[in-house]
C-alpha positions as CSV (number, residue, x, y, z in Angstrom):
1,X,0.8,-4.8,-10.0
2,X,1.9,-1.6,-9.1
3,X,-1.2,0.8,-7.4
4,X,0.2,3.6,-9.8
5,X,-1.0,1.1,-12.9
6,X,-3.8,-0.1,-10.8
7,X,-5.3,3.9,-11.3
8,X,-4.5,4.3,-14.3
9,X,-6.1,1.3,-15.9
10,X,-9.0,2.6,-13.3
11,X,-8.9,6.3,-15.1
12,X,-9.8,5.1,-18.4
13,X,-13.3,4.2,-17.2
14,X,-14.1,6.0,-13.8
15,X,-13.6,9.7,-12.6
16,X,-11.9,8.7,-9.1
17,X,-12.5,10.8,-5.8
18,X,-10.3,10.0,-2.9
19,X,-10.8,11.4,1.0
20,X,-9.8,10.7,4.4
21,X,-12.4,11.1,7.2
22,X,-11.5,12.3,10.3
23,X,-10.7,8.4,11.4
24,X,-8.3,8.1,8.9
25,X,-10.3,5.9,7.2
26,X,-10.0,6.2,3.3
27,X,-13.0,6.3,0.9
28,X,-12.6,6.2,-3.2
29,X,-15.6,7.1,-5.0
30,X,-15.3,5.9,-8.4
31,X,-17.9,7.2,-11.1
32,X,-18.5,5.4,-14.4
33,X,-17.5,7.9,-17.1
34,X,-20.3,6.7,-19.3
35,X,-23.2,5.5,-16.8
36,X,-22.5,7.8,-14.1
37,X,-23.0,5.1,-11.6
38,X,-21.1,5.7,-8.2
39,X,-19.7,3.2,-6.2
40,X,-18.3,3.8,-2.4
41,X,-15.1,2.2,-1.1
42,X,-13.9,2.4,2.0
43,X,-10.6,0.9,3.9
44,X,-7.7,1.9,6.2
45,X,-5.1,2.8,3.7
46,X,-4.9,4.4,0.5
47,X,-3.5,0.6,-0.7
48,X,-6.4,-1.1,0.8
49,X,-9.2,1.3,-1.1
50,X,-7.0,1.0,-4.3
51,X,-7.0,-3.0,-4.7
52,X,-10.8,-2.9,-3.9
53,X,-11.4,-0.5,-6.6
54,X,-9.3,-2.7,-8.8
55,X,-10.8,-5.6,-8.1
56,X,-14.0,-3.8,-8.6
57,X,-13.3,-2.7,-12.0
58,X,-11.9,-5.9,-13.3
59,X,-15.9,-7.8,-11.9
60,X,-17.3,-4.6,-14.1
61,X,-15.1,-5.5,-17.0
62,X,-16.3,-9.0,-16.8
63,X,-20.0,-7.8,-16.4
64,X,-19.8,-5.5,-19.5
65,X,-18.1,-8.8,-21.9
């Protein structure tokens, strides 16, 4: 899957935040539209923090069925 449909299946439940620090490490900070629960992701490309915040939106899809 494409990380372009990775986000926006993402967008539909979490407000997304995406920085660099100054060791180009990556973090996404995704916050549940509805709960306002925030969860930290960190990684060494923008690819890397995407597929972990996929991955963590699909085990909080499963969570919520």
């Amino acid at each position: 899957m494409r990380n372009t449909t990775k986000l926006k299946h993402m967008l539909l439940k979490y407000t997304f935040t995406l920085d660099m620090d100054e060791d180009d490490f990556f973090k996404l900070v995704l916050t549940d539209k509805q709960t306002n629960h925030m969860q930290l992701i960190e990684g060494k490309s923008y690819s890397e923090v995407l597929s972990k915040g996929y991955s963590y939106f699909l085990k909080e899809l499963k969570k919520e069925k």
